[in-house]
C-alpha positions, 0 to 999 in steps of 0.5 A: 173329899168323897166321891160324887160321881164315877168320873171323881173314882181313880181310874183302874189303870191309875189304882193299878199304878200304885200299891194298896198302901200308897193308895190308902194314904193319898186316899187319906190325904185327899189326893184321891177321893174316898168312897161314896158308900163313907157318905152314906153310911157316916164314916170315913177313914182317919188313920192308915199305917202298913197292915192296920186302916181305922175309920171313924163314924157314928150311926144315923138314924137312917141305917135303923131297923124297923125296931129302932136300932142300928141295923147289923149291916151298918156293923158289918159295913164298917167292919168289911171297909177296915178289915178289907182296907187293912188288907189292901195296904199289903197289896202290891202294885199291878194288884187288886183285892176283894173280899171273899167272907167277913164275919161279924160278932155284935157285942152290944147295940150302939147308940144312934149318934154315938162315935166310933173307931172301928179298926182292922188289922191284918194277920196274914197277908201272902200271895192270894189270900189276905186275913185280918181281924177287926174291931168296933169301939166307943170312941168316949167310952171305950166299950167294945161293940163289935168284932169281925174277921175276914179273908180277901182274895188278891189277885194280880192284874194283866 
């Protein structure tokens, strides 16, 4: 289930009630809704483990550029949310996360409509910084088509 509106988001106080892990696996579960942007950007996340998120999706052809392909925002996006997630799995509870810089290498252009896991594993996780790595594949194929890396800042709350 996705959100629709703010109202169907976890409030803060409830985020803050839990850790980012078991966070992610009620997200996953269903207990609380995914993000919209899933919807937007065709994704959502399939499969959540301590230190390692993978999300599943395809690009549409609504996230193209004016040349036809998929827009390297698109990559970007889909590395950000595994990498970053991955990292939120070792947030503790009373914590919050965001990221600080992500970047993206794109290996080779995806096919509109073609089915990828992008997977994003943690590195370091300590008690401000977090730093993961994260990949883009072929779920057929099983052709690399981007890599990314990131750091977050993790912060605690009140």
């Amino acid at each position: 289930m996705r959100a629709q509106t703010p109202d169907d988001l976890p409030s803060q106080a409830e985020a803050l009630s839990m850790s980012g892990l078991e966070f992610m696996q009620r997200m996953l579960a269903g207990d609380l809704a995914g993000p919209p942007i899933g919807t937007t950007m065709n994704y959502e996340a399939t499969h959540v483990e301590d230190g390692k998120v993978v999300f599943r999706g395809a690009p549409t052809f609504e996230v193209c550029n004016p040349m036809g392909t998929v827009h390297g925002g698109w990559y970007g996006t889909l590395l950000d949310s595994c990498m970053a997630c991955a990292v939120m799995t070792k947030v503790p509870k009373g914590s919050v996360y965001t990221t600080l810089e992500y970047k993206v290498n794109i290996t080779r252009p995806l096919p509109i409509g073609m089915e990828i896991e992008a997977t994003g594993w943690v590195q370091h996780a300590g008690r401000s910084t977090g730093i993961a790595s994260g990949e883009i594949r072929g779920v057929e194929d099983g052709k690399l088509y981007a890599t990314g890396s990131t750091t977050c800042i993790i912060m605690q709350v009140g």
